[in-house]
N, C-alpha and C positions, 0 to 999 in steps of 0.2 A: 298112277305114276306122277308125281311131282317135280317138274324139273325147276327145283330151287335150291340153289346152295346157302347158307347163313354163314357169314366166316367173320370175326374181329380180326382184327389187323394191333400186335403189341411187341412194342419194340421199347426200349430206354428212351430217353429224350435227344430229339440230335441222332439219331440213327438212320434217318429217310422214309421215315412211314409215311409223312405229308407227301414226297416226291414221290412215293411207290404209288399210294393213290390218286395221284393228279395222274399218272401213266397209265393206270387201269381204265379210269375213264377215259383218256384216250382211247385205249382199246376196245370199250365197249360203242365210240363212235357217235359220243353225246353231244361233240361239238361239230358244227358245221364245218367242210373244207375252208380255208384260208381265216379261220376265225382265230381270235390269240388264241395261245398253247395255255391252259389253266396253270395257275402255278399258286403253289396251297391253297388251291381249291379249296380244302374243307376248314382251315383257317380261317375262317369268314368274321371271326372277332377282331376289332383290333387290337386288344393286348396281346392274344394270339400272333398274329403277325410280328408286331416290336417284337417282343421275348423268343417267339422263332420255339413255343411248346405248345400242345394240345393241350384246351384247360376243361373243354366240353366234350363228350361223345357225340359223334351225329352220323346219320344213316345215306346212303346213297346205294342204288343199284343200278347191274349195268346189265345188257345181253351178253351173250357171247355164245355162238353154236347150239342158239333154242333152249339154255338154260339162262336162268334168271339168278345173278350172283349179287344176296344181300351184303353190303359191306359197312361194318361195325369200326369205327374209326373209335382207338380206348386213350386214355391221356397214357404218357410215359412215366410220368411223376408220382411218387408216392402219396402225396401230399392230395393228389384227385384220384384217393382211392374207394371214395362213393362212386362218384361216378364208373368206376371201373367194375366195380361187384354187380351194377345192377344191371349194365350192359351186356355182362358174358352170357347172363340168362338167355338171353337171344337169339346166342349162336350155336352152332349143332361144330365149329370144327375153329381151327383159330390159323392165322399166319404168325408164326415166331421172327421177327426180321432183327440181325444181329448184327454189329458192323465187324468186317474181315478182319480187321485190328484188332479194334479192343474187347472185342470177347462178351459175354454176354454180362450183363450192371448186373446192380444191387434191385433196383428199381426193374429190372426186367423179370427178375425173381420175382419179384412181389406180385405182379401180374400174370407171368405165369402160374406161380402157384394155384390160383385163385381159379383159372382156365384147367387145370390137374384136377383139384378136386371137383368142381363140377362134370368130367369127363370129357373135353373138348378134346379131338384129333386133331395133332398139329402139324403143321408142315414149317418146316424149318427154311425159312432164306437168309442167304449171309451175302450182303448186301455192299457195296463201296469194295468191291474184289480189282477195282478198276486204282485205287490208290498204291502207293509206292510202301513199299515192306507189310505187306496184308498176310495174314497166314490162314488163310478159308481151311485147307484140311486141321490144323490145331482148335479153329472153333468149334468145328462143328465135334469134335470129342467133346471138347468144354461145355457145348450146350447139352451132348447125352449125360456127364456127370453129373451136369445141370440139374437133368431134369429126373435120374437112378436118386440122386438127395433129395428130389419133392416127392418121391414113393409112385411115379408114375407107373402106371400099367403094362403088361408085356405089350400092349396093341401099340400105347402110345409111343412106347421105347422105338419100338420099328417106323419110325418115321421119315418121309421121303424128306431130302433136300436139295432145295433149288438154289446156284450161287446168278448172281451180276450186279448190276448198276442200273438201281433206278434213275440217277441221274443223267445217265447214258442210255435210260429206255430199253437195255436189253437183262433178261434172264436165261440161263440155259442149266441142261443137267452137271453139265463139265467148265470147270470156272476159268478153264484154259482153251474152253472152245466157244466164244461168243457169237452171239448172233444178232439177228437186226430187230428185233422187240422181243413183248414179252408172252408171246402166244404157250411159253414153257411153263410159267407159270400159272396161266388161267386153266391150261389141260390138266395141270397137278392139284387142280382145285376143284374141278368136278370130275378127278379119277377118284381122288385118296379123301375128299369129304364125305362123310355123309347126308343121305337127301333127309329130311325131316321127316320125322314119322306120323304118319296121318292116323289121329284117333277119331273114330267115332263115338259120339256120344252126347251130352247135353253140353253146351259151347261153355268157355273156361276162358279167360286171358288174365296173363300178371301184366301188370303197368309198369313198364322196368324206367319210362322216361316220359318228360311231356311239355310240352310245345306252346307254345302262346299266341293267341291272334287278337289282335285289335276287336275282330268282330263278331267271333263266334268262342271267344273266353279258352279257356284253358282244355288246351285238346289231350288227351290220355295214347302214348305210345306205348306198342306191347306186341309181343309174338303173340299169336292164338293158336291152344294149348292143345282145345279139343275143340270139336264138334265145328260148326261157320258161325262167325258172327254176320248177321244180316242189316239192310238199310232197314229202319224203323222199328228192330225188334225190341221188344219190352226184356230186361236186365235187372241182375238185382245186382249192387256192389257189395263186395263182401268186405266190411274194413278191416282194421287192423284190430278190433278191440272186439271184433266178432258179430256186433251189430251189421244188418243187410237194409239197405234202402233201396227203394226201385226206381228204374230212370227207364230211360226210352233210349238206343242208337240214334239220334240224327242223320248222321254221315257217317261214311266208311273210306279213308284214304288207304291207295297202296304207296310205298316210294317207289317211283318210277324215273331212273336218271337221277336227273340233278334235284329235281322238285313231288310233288304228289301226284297221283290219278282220284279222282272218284272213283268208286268201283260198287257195285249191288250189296258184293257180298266175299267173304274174306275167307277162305279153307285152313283147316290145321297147319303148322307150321310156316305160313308167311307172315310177314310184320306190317304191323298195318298201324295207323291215327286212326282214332275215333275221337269223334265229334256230338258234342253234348250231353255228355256225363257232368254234374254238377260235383263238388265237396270233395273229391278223391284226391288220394295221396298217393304216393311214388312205394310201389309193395304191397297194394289192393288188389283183391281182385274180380273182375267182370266175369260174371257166370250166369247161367241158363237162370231163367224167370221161374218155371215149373221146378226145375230140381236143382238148385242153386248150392254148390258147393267150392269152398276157398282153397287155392293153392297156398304152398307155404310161403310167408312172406320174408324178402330180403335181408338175411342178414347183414350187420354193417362190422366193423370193427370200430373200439370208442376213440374219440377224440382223444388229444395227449395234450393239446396245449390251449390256452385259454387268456383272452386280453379284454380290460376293461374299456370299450368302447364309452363314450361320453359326449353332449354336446359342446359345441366351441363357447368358452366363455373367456378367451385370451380377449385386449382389446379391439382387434383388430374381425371381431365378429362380425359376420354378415357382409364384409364390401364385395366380398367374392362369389358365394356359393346362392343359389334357389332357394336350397331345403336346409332351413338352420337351426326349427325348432325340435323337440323332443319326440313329440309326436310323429314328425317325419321321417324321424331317423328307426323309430322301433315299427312303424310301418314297412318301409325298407325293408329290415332285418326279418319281420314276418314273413315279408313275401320270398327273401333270398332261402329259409325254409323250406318252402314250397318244393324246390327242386335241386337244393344241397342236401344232399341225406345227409351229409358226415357233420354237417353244422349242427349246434346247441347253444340255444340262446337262453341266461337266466336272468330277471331281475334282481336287482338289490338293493339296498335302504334307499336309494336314493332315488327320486321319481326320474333324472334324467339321465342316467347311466348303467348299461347293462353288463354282464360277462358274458362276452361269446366265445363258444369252445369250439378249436378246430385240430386239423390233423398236423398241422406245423405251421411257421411261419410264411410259408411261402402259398400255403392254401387261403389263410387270414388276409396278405399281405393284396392279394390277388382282388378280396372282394371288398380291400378298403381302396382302392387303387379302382376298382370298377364304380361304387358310390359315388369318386370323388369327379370323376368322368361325368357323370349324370346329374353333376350339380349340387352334390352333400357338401357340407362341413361339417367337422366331427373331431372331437381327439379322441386317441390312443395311448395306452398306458403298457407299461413293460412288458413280454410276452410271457408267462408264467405258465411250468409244468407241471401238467395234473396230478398232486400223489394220492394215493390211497393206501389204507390201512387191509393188509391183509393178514390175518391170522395174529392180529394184534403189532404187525411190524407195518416202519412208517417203509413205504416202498416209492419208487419214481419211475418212468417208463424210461427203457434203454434201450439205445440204436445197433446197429452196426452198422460202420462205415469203414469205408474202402476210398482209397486215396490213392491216383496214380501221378508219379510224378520223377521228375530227373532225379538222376540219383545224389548229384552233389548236395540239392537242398534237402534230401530227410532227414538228416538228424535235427537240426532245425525244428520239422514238422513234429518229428515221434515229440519230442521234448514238450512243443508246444501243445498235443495230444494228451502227453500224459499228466501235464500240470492239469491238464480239467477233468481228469480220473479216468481218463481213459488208458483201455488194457489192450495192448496187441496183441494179436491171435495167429496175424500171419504174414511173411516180410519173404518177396520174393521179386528178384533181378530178372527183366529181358530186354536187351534193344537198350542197356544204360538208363532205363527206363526204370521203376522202383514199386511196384504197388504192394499195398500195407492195407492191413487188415483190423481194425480193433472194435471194439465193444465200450461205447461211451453211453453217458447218461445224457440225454436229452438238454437238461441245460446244459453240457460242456457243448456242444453244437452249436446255441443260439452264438454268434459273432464268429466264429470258427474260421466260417469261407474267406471273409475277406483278407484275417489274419493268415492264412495258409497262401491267399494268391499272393498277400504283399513279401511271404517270405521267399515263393517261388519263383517271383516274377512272373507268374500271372499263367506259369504250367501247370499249375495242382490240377487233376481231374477231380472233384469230391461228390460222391455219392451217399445218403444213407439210406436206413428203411429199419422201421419200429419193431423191434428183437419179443421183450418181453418186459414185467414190471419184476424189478431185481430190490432186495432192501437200500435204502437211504446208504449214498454215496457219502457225506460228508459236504464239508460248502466246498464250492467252486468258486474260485478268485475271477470275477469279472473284471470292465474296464477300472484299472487303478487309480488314470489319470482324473483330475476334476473338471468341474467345464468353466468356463468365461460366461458369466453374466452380465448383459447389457445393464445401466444403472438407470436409465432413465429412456423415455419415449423421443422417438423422432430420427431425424436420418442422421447414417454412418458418414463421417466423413474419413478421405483419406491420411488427413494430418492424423488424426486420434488414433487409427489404426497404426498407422506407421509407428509412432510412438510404445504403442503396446506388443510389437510384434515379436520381441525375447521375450513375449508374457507364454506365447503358444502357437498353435495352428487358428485360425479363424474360419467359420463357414459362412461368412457374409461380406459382399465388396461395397466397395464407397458406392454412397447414394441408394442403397438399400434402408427400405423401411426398419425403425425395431423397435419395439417397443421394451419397458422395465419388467425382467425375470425372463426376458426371451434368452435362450443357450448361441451362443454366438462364437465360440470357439470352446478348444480342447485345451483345461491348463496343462503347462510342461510339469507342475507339482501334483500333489493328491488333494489339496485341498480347494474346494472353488473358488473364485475370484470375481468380485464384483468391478466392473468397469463401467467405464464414461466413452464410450465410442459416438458420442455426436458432439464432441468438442470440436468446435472450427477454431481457425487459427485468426488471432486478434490480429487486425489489420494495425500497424503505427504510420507515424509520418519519416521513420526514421531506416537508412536502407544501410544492410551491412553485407560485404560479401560474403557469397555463399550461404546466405540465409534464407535464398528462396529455390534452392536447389530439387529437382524431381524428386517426386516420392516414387522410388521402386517396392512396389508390394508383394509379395508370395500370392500364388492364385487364392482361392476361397479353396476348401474341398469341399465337394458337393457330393450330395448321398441320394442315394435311391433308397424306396419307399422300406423295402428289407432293412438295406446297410440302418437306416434311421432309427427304426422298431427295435433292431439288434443292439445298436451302438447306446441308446438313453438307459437311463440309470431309474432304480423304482419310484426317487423322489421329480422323476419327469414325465413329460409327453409329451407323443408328436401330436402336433396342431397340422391335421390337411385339410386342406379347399381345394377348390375347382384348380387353379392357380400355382399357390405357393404349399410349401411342407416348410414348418417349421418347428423347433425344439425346443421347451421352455419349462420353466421349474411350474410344479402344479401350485406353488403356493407362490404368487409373483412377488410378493412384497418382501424388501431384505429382513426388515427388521420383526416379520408376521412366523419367517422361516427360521432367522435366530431362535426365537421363543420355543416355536416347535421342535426344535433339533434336542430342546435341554431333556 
């Protein structure tokens, strides 16, 4: 008898799965009396934290009544759906957590799904029961229709559920009977999970994730399959391309708590690090020396989107960033390989510029936004959708998204929706509330969010998640307007701006650096505009009223690393550093770009 539960924890984004599991280890009694109360504990990133989403998987367990509960923390986002496929491998049972509101995402589909077909037993929590207009009996229908449309099994269909407030620390059977923690939900979790099946035989492990240490190199996580893995046993690795290399176990970690144990020796179904396995990849797998046999390795789903990644050769190169040559940058990129399944990195003509393929913008956006932390400099080039020819037609990948929002502003939305070819499917009113359903291509998406929150005033809820490849859409009308180019290098002054300001919006304020072909606002027309914004104002001897009157300016608008990726044009890139984000024509010189445009 093993008393070990395995469970992932998968919820949308924003739903409380950080807050459920910072309560469980409470519960499991990991921190000392009067010590702080964890709070996103397993947020341990800091973009994590800022953005307030899971971007890694990571493991903790805890006791509770002589059982040992492995817990699988999975990203909410479609976009970290590597990470999410290779993690379920590990669990034998899953937590569905759904907020009492709004019902279960687009993005919770996609992870559940994933958790169906592998056959995890789910336990259903609906979660924030403690907010004003929550409807707990309507979701928990919606999550069974939910799960009758992912072809779920009689066993799964019959699933228990647990309503409360992780934020409030309690769970109960009855979402109208609260109580004072969550001891209802750990008992529903070593009643209704399954214990792992202990095989004997020659030992097996898949490597579903893996870990880094300063001192003992890249350590291999993974359930074990069959038979123990041992301290010092001889191992053959089984790769991917079916070739076997032999290595030795060094170490043997179990997770224990917050951190590892040492341990001799590992049994079927716990999860466990190893330590000193050389050359392995993520969907290998570790098996018996004598009888050495491969599990099946990880499927992934492919990339949809792809951006030309480049080093910084704007003027302004190097004042900011560590790592600014070529070499540093495709090093990098190697190593973010290592443990992004869902990334695909190619070269191309050019010795200092590659295409990297991801799962959308916000997956991309994530790991140029973590480079630039670490001291890169780098440009980026327009985020472009993968097509491919099938059966001789050109085709593109298409989403479905679902939009919830007041009802005064949808028409607005559908309009704005269907000018980028998108098709609605489904349009239904509750609570003056509106959510809409359609089927768009991939590019009508890229720039989408921010135009939807500015028409809604900032209520849109927007979700999507990668449908299927459907034939070529037609174009899609992007940004119309043109940008404002800087003319010349050196700093902005307020007189010059002031003066330009019926030209357009501006994204840089007085005494800001720029250099010539940097994008420095948005024209009000279609076509670009080259400017002089470091004109300072001629001093005379001669004074006239009201000639030296304040300059009131409109703010700058300032973009985050998405909105920027989204908003440039094919003939642009964003230029990041450690520093600054800025926007600039690839080809700086006016009269180098005339020539080119003919």
């Amino acid at each position: 008898m093993q008393n070990i539960r395995n469970i992932a924890i998968i919820a949308h984004v924003d739903h409380g799965k950080t807050t459920l599991v910072d309560k469980m280890l409470l519960a499991g009694k990991l921190f000392r009396e009067g010590q702080a109360e964890p709070d996103q504990f397993l947020d341990s990133n800091d973009l994590e934290r800022e953005r307030g989403i899971t971007i890694l998987s990571k493991n903790v367990s805890i006791n509770y009544k002589g059982y040992k509960i492995n817990i699988i923390d999975t990203p909410g986002h479609a976009d970290f759906g590597g990470e999410v496929e290779r993690v379920l491998n590990m669990a034998d049972g899953c937590l569905l957590l759904v907020d009492a509101f709004e019902g279960p995402m687009p993005q919770t589909r996609f992870v559940l799904q994933k958790a169906i077909q592998i056959g995890l037993k789910p336990i259903v929590v609906i979660n924030k029961v403690d907010k004003p207009n929550c409807r707990p009996s309507e979701v928990q229908e919606m999550v069974f229709d939910l799960m009758f449309s992912l072809d779920a099994t009689e066993e799964q269909l019959d699933f228990p559920t647990i309503y409360g407030s992780a934020k409030q620390g309690w769970m109960s059977d009855d979402w109208q009977k609260p109580t004072t923690d969550i001891t209802a939900l750990l008992d529903a979790i070593i009643q209704y999970i399954p214990e792992p099946q202990t095989l004997e035989g020659p030992s097996q492990m898949l490597i579903t994730s893996l870990d880094y240490s300063k001192y003992v190199g890249r350590i291999a996580v993974g359930r074990v399959h069959r038979g123990e893995l041992r301290e010092g046993q001889d191992i053959v690795l089984c790769k991917r391309d079916g070739s076997q290399v032999k290595s030795r176990i060094k170490e043997i970690d179990v997770f224990e708590g917050l951190g590892r144990t040492k341990v001799r020796s590992v049994q079927s179904g716990d999860i466990c690090a190893v330590v000193g396995i050389e050359g392995f990849e993520i969907g290998e797998t570790i098996a018996d020396a004598q009888e050495p046999e491969a599990l099946p390795t990880i499927a992934i789903d492919e990339p949809t989107m792809s951006m030309l990644f480049t080093i910084n050769n704007s003027p302004f190169f190097g004042k900011d960033g560590k790592f600014v040559t070529s070499r540093h940058i495709y090093e990098r990129l190697q190593r973010e390989l290592d443990k992004n399944l869902a990334l695909r990195v190619r070269p191309t003509d050019s010795a200092d510029s590659w295409l990297v393929y991801g799962r959308g913008v916000l997956h991309l956006s994530v790991l140029i936004e973590t480079m630039r932390r670490e001291g890169y400099e780098l440009q980026v080039g327009q985020p472009q959708v993968i097509i491919k020819e099938i059966d001789g037609v050109k085709c593109e990948p298409v989403e479905q998204l679902t939009i919830n929002l007041p009802e005064e502003c949808s028409s607005r939305i559908i309009d704005m929706v269907t000018k980028r070819k998108g098709e609605m499917t489904m349009m239904e009113s509750k609570n003056g509330r509106m959510h809409l359903e359609f089927t768009i291509p991939s590019r009508g998406i890229i720039g989408l969010n921010n135009a939807a929150l500015t028409a809604s005033a900032g209520e849109a809820i927007i979700a999507h998640r990668f449908l299927e490849y459907q034939p070529w859409k037609g174009d899609i009308e992007r940004r119309t307007n043109g940008s404002i180019i800087a003319m010349e290098t050196g700093t902005a002054y307020a007189y010059a701006l002031n003066n330009l300001q019926s030209r357009g919006r501006f994204f840089i304020a007085p005494g800001d650096e720029v250099y010539a072909g940097q994008v420095v606002g948005e024209h009000t027309k279609e076509n670009d505009l080259v400017v002089n914004v470091t004109k300072s104002k001629k001093l005379t001897n001669m004074r006239a009223s009201g000639s030296d009157e304040k300059v009131s300016l409109a703010p700058p608008v300032v973009f985050s690393l998405e909105d920027a990726l989204e908003y440039i044009k094919n003939d642009e890139y964003v230029e990041v550093t450690p520093n600054y984000m800025r926007m600039r024509k690839i080809i700086l010189d006016e009269t180098e770009r005339k020539r080119a445009s003919r």
